[in-house]
N, CA, C and O atoms as a DFTB+ gen file, in Angstrom:
568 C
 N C O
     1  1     -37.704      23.305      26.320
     2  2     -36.266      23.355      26.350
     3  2     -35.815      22.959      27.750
     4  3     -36.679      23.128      28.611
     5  1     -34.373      22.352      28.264
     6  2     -33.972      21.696      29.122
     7  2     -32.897      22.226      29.006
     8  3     -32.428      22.702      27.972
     9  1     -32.309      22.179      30.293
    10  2     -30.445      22.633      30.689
    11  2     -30.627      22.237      31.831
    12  3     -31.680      22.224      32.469
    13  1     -29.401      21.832      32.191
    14  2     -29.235      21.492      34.204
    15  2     -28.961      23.168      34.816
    16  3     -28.498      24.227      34.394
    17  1     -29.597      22.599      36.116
    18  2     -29.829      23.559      36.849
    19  2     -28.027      23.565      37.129
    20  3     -27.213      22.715      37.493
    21  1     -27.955      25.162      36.696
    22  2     -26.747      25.562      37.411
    23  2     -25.967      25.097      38.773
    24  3     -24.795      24.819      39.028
    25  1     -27.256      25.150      39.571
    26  2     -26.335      24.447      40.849
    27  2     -26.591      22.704      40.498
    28  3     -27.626      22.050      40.627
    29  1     -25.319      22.298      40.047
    30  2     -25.010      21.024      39.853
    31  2     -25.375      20.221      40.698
    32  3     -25.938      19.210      40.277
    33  1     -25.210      20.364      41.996
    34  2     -25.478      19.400      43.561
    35  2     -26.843      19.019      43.344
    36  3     -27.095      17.817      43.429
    37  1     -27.634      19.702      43.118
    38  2     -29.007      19.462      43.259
    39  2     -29.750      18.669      42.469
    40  3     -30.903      18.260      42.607
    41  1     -28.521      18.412      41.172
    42  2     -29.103      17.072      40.006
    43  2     -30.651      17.091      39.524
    44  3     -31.484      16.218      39.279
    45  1     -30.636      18.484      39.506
    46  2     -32.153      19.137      38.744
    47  2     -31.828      19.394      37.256
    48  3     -30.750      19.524      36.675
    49  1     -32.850      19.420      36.914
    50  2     -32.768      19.351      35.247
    51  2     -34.060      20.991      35.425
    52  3     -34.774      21.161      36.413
    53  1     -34.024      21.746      34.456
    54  2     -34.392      22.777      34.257
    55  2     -35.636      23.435      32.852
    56  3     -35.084      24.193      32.055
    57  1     -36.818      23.224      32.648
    58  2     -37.890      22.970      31.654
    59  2     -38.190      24.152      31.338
    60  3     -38.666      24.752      32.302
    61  1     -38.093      25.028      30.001
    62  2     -38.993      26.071      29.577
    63  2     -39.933      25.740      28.237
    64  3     -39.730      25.018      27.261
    65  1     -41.199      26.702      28.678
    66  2     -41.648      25.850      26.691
    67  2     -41.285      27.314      26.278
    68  3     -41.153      28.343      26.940
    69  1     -41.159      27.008      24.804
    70  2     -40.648      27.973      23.891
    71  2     -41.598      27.943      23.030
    72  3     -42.305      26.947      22.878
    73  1     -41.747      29.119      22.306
    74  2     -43.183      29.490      21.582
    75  2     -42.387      29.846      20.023
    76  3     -42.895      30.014      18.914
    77  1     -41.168      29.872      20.390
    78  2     -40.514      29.887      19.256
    79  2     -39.158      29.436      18.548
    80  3     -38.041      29.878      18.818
    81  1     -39.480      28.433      17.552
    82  2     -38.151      27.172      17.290
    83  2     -38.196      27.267      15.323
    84  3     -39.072      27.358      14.463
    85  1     -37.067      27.199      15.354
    86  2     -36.621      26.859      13.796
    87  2     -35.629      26.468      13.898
    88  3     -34.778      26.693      14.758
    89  1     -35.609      25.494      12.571
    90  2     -33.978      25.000      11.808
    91  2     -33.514      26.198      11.076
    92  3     -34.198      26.818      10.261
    93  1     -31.836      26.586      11.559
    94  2     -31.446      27.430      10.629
    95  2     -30.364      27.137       9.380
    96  3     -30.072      27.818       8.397
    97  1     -29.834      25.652       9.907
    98  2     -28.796      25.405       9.346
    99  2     -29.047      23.480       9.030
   100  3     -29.449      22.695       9.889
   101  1     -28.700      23.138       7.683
   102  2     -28.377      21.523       7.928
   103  2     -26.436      21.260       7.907
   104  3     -25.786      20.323       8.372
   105  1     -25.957      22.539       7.155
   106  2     -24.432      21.740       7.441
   107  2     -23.425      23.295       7.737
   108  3     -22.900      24.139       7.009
   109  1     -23.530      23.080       9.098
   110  2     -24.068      22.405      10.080
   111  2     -25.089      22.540      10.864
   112  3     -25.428      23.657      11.255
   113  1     -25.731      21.438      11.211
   114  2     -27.314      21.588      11.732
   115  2     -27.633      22.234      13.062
   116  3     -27.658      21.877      14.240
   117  1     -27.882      23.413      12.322
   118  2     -28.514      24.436      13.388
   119  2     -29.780      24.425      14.007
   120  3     -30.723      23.871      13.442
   121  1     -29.911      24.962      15.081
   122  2     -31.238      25.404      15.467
   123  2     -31.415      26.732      16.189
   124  3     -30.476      27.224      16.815
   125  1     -32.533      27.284      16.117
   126  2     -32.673      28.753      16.942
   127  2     -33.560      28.426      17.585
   128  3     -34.450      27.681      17.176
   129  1     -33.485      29.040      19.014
   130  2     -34.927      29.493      19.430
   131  2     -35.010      30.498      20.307
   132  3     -33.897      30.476      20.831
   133  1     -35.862      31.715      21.003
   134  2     -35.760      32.755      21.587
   135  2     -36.507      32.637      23.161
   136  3     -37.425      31.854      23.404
   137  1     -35.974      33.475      24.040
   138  2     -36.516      33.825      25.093
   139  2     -36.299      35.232      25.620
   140  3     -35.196      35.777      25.620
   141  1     -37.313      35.737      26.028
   142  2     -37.626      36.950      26.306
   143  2     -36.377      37.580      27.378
   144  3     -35.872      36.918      28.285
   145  1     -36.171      38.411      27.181
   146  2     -35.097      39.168      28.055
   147  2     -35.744      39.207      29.729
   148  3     -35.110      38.900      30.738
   149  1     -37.087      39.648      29.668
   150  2     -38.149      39.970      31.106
   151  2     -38.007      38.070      31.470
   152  3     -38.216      37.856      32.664
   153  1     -37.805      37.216      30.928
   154  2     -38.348      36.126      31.396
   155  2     -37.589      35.543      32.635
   156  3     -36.403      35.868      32.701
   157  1     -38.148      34.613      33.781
   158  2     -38.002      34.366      34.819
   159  2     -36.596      33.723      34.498
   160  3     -35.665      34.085      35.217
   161  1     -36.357      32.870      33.566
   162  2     -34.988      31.872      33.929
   163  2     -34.259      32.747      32.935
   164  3     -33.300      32.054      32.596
   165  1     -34.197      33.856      32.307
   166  2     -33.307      34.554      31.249
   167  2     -32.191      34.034      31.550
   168  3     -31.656      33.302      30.717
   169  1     -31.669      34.235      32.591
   170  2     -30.064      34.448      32.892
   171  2     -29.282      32.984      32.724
   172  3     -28.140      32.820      32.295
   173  1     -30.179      32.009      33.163
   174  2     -29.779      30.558      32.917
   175  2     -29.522      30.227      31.792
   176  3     -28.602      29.491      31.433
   177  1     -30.325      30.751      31.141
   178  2     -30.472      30.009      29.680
   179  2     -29.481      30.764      28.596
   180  3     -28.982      30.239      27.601
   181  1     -29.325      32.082      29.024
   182  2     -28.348      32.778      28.722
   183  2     -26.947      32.371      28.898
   184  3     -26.215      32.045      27.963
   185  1     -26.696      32.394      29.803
   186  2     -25.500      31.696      30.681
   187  2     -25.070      29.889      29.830
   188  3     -23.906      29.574      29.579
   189  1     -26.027      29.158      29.591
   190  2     -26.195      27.644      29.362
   191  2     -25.140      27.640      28.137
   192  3     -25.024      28.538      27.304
   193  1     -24.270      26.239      28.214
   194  2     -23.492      25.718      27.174
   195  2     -24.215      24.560      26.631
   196  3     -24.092      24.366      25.421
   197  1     -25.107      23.582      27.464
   198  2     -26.175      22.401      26.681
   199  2     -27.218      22.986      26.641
   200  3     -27.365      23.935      27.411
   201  1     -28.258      22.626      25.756
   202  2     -29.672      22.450      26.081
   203  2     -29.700      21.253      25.323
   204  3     -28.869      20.617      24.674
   205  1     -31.571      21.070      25.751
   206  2     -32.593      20.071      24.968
   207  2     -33.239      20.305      24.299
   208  3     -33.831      21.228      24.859
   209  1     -33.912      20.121      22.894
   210  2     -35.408      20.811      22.878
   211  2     -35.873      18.957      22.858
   212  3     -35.218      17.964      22.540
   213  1     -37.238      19.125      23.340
   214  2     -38.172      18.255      23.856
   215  2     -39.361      18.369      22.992
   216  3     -40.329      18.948      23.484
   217  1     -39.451      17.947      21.867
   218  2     -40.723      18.235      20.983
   219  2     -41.756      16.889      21.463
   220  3     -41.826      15.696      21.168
   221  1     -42.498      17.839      22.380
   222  2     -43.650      17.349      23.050
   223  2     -44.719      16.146      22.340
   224  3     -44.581      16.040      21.122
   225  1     -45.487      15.478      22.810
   226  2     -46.787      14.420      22.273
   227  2     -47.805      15.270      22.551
   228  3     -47.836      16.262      23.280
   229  1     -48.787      14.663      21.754
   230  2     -50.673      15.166      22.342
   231  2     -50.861      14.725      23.484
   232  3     -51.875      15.278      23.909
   233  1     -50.316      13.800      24.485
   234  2     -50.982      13.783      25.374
   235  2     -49.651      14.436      26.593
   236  3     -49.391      13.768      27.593
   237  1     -48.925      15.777      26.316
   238  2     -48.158      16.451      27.542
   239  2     -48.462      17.715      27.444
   240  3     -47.485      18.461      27.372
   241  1     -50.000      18.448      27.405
   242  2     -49.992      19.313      27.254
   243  2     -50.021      19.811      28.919
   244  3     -50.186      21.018      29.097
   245  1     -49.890      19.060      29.960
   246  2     -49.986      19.466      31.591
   247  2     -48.547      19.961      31.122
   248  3     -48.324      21.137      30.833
   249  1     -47.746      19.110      31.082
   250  2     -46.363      19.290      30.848
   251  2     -45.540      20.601      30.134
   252  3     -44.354      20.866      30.332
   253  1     -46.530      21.397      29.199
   254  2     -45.959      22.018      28.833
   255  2     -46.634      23.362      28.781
   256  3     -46.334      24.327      28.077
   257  1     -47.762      23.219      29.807
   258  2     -48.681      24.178      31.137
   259  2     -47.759      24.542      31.736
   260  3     -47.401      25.706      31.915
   261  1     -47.119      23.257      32.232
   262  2     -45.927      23.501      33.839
   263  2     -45.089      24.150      33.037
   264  3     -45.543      25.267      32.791
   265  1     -44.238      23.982      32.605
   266  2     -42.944      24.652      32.030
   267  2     -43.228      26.072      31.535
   268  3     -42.268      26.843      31.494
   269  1     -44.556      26.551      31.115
   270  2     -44.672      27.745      30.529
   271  2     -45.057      28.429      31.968
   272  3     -45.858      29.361      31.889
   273  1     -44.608      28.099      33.201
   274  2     -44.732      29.098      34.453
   275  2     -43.489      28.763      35.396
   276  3     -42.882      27.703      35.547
   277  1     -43.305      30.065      36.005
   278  2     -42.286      29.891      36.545
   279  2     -41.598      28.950      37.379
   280  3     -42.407      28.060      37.643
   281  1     -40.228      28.667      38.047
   282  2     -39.682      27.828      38.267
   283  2     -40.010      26.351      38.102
   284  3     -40.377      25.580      38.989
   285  1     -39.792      26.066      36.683
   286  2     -40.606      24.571      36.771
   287  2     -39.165      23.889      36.344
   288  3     -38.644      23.906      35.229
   289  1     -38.584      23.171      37.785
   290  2     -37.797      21.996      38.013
   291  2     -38.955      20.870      37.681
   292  3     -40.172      20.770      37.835
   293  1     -37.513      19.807      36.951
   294  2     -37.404      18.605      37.144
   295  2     -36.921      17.917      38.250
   296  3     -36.022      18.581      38.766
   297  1     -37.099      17.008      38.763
   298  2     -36.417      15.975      40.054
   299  2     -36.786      15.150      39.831
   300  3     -37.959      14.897      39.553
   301  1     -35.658      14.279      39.896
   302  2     -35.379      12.816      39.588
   303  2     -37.338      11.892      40.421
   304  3     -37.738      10.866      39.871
   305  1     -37.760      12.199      41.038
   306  2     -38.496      11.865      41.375
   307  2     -39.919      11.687      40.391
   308  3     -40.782      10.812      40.462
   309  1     -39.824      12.729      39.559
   310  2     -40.904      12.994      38.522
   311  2     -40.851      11.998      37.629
   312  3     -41.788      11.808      36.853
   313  1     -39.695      11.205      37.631
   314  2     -39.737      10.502      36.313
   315  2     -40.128      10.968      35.367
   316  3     -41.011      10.394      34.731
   317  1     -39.579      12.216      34.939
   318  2     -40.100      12.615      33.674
   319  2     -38.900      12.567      32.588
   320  3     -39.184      12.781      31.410
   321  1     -37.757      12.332      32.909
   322  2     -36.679      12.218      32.260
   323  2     -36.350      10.502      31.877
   324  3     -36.397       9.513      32.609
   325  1     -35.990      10.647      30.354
   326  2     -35.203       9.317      29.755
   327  2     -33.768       8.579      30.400
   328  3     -32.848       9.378      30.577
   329  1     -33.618       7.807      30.597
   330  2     -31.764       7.115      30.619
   331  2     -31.622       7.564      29.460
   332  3     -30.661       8.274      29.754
   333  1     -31.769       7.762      28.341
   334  2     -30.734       7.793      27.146
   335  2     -30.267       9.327      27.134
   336  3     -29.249       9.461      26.456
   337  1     -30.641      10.277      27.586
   338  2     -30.028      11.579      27.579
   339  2     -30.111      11.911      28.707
   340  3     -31.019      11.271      29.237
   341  1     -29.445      12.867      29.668
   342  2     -29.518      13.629      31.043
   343  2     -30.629      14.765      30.755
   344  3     -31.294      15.086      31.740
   345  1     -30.891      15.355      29.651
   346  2     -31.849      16.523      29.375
   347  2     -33.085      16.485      28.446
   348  3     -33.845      17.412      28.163
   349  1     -33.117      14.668      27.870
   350  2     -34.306      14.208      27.259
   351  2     -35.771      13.886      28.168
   352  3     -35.528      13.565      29.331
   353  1     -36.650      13.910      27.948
   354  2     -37.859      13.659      28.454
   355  2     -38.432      12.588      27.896
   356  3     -38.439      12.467      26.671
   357  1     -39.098      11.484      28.876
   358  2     -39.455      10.350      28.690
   359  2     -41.068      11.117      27.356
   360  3     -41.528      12.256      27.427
   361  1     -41.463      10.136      26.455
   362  2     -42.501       9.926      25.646
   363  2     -42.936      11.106      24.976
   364  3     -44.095      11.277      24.599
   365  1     -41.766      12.127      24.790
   366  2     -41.395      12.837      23.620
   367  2     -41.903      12.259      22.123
   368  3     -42.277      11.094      21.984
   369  1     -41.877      12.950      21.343
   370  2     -41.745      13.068      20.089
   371  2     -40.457      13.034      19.041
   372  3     -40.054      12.312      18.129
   373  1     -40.199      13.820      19.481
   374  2     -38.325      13.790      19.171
   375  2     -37.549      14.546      20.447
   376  3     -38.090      14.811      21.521
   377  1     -36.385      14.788      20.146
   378  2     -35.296      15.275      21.119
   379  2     -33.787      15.762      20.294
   380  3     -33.095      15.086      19.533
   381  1     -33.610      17.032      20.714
   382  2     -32.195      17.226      19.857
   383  2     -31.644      17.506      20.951
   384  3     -32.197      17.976      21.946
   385  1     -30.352      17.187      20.793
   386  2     -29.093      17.926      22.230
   387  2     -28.577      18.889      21.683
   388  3     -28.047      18.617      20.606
   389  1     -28.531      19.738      21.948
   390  2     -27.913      21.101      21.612
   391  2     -26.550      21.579      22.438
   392  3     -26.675      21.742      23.652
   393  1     -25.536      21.759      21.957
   394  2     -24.607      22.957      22.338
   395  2     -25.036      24.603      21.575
   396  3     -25.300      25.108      20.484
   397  1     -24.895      24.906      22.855
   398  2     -24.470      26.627      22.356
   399  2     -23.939      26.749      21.236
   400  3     -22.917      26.069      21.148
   401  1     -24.247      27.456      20.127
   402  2     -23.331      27.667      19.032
   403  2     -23.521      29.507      19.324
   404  3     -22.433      30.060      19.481
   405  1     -24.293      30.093      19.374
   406  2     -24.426      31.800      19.187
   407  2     -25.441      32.088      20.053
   408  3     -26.229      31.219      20.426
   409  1     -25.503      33.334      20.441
   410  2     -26.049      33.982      20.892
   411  2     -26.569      35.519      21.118
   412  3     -25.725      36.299      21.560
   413  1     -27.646      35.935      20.903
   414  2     -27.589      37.346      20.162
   415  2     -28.923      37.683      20.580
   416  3     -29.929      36.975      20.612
   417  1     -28.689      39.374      21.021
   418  2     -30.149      40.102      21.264
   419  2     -30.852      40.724      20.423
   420  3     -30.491      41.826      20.009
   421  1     -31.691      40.290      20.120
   422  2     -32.429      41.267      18.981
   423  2     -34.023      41.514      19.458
   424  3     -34.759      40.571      19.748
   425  1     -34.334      42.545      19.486
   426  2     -35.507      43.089      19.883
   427  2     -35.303      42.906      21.854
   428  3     -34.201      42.784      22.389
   429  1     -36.172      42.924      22.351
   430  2     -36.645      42.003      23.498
   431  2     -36.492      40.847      24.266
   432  3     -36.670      40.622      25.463
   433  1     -35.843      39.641      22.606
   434  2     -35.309      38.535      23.204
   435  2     -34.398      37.919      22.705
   436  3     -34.192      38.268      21.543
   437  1     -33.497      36.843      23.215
   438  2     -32.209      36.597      23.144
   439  2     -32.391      35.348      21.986
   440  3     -33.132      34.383      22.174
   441  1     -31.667      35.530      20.901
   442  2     -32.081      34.284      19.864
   443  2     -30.967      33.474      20.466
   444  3     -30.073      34.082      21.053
   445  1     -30.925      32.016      20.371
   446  2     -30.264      31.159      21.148
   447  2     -30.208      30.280      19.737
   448  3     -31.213      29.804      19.208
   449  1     -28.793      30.144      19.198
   450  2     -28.594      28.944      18.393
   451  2     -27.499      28.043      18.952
   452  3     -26.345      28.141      19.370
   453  1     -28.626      26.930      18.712
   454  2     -27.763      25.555      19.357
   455  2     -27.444      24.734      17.582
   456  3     -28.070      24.614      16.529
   457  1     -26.040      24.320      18.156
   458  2     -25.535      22.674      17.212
   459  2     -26.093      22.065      17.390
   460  3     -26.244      21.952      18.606
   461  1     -26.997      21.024      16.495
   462  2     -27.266      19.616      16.951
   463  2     -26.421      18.533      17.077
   464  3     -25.996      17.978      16.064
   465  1     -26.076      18.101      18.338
   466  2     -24.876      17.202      18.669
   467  2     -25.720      16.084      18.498
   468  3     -25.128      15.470      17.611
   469  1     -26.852      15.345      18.816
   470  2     -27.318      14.211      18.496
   471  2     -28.828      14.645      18.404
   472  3     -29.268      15.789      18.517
   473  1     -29.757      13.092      18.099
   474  2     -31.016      13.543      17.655
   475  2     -31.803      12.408      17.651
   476  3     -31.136      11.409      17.382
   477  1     -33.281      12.130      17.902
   478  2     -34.088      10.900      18.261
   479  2     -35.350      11.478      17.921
   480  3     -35.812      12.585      18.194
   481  1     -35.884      10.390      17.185
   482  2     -37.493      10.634      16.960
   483  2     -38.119       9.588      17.362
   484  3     -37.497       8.527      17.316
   485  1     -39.747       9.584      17.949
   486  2     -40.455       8.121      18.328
   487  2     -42.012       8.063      17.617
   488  3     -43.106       8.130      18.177
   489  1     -41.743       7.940      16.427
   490  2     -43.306       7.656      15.769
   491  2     -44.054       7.549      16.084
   492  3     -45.075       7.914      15.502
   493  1     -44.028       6.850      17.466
   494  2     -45.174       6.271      18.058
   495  2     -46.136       7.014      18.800
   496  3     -46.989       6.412      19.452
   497  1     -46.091       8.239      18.771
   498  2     -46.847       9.450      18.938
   499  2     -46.744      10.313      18.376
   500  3     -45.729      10.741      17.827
   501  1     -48.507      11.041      18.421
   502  2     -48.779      12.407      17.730
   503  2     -48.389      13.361      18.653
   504  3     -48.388      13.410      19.883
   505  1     -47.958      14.329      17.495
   506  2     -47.060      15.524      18.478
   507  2     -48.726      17.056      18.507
   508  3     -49.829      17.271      18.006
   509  1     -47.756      17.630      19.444
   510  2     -48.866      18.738      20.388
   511  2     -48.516      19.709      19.521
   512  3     -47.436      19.746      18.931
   513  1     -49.683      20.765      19.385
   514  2     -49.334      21.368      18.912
   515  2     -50.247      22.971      19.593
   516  3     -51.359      22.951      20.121
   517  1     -49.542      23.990      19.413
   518  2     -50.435      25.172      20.008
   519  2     -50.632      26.297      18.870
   520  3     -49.786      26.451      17.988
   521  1     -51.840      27.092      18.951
   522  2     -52.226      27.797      17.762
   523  2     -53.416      28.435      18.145
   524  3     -54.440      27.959      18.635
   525  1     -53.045      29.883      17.770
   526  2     -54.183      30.664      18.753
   527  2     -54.574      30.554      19.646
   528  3     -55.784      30.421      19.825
   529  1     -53.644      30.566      20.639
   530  2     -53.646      30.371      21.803
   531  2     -54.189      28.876      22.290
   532  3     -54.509      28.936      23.478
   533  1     -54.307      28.086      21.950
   534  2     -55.002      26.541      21.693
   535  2     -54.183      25.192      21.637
   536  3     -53.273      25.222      20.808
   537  1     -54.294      24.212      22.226
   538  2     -53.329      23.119      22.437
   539  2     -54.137      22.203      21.184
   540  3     -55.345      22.424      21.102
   541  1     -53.617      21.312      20.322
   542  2     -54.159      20.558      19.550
   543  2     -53.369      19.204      19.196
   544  3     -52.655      18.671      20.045
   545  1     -53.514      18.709      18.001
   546  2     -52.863      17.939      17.711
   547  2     -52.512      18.079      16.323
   548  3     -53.233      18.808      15.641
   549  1     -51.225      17.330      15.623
   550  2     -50.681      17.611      14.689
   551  2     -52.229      16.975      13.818
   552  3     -52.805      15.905      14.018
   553  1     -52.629      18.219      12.708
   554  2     -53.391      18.198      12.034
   555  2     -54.823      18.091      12.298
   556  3     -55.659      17.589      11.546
   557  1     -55.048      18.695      13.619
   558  2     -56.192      18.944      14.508
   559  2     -56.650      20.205      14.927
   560  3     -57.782      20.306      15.400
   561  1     -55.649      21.522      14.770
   562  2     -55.531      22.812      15.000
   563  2     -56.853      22.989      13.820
   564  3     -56.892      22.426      12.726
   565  1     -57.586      23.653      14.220
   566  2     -58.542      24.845      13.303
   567  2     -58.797      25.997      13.426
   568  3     -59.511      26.563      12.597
């Protein structure tokens, strides 16, 4: 998941992986996903009116190492970001832009449903996948 870093000046883009994503809605097309109340960027993501989700390839599992530890900025330097969105990631799988639609605590962590305002898929890669604790590939998990 992606949002700009609150402090705007700094033209950082902001990366968490999420361990947990569903469609809740097609009209209108929803999505959920949760983050822990204890977690390092809670308050950002809490706070956030955009996000991204970034549905990763088999070959970004560094990528989504980094993001599952704390403060993991983007900078324009990384080239890890697309021109076609401010919060897309270059050689993705797909990409949805999300607005805030709800937000709600239940248990421990904050369920976060975003609108899908737009949406991109790239065939041209197999997507990552994690499972028992294990990085794989779509239809490679055992």
């Amino acid at each position: 998941m992606t949002t700009p870093d609150p402090d705007m000046a700094s033209g950082q883009v902001l990366g968490i992986t999420a361990n947990s994503f569903s469609s809740v809605s097609l009209d209108p097309p929803l999505i959920q996903w949760c983050i822990d109340v204890k977690a390092h960027r809670y308050q950002i993501y809490a706070d956030a009116t955009v996000f991204g989700v970034n549905i990763l390839s088999a070959g970004q599992e560094a990528l989504s190492r980094r993001f599952a530890k704390q403060n993991a900025h983007i900078v324009p330097d990384d080239m890890l970001m697309s021109d076609e969105h401010p919060l897309r990631m270059r050689e993705v799988i797909g990409f949805l832009a999300c607005e805030v639609f709800d937000t709600r605590i239940v248990g421990d962590h904050l369920v976060i449903v975003g609108q899908v305002t737009s949406f991109d898929m790239d065939e041209g890669h197999e997507g990552l996948t994690f499972f028992r604790g294990r990085y794989g590939q779509i239809g490679t998990v055992s």
